[in-house]
Structure formats: structure tokens, C-alpha cells
C-alpha positions in Angstrom: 10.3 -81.9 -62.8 7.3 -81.3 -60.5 3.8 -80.2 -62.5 1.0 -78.2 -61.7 -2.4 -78.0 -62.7 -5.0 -75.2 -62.0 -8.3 -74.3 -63.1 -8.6 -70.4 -62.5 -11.8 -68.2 -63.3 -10.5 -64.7 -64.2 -11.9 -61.8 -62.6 -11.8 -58.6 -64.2 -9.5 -60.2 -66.9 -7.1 -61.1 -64.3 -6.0 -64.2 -62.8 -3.7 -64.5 -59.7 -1.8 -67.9 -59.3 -0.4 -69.0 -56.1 2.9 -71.2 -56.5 4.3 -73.4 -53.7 7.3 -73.0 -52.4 8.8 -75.9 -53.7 8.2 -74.1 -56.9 10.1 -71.4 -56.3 13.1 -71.8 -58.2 11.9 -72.8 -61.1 11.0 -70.3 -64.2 7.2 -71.1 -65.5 5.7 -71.5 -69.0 2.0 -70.3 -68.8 -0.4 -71.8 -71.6 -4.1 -70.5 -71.5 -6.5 -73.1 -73.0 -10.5 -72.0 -72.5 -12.3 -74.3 -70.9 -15.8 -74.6 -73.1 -18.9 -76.2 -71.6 -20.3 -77.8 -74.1 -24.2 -78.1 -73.1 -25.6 -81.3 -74.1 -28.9 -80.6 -75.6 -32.2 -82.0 -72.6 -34.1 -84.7 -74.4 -37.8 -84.1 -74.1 -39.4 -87.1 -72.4 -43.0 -85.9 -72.3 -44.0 -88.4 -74.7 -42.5 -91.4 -72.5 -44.4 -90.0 -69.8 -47.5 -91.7 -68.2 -49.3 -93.8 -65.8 -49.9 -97.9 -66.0 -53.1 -98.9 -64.9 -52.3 -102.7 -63.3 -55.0 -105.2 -62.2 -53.1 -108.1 -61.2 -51.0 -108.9 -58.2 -47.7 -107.9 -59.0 -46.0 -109.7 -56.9 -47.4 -113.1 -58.4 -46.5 -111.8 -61.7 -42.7 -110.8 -61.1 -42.3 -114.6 -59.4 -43.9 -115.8 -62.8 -41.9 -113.9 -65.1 -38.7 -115.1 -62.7 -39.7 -118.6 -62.6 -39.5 -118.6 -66.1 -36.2 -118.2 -66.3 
């Protein structure tokens, strides 16, 4: 048996479905389940945040740190 799956917003507490034709003869079973966006709380980075003051030559120090491996 053919399924379908939609994901309808209703406007003014209706919601309009179009079915295929190849749906057509077939009696339908509607189940409503809510869709609720749970909002993942933002995590505050402004302590992380800042600048790094560098002297050297980076370049000579990433060929360092990778020779060391």
C-alpha cells in the first residue's frame, strides 16, 4: 500500500491536503501529531572571545610543530 507524508501549516485552523490520483481509491486515516521546535538554548561565547598577539613567523612554527610529528 502506497504512503504519504506531508508537513502542512494550518491557516485559519484549516488545512487542505491534495492527494494524487493514484490515491484516489483508497479511504484515508488522518493522524495529527504537532511538530514542536525545540530551541536549543545559544551558548554565550563572549568569554572565548579575543585577539592573540603573535611575534614569530608562523609559518616556521606550524613546520616545527609538523616536523615533530
Amino acid at each position: 500500500m502506497p504512503t504519504l507524508e506531508r508537513v502542512v501549516r494550518p491557516r485559519r485552523n484549516r488545512i487542505s491536503i491534495e492527494v494524487p490520483r493514484e490515491f484516489g481509491q483508497y479511504t484515508f486515516k488522518i493522524v495529527m501529531i504537532p511538530i514542536v521546535k525545540e530551541e536549543k538554548p545559544k551558548y554565550d561565547f563572549s568569554d572565548l572571545v579575543g585577539k592573540l598577539k603573535w611575534n614569530g613567523d608562523a609559518v616556521k612554527e606550524q613546520r616545527r610543530l609538523r616536523d615533530e610529528w
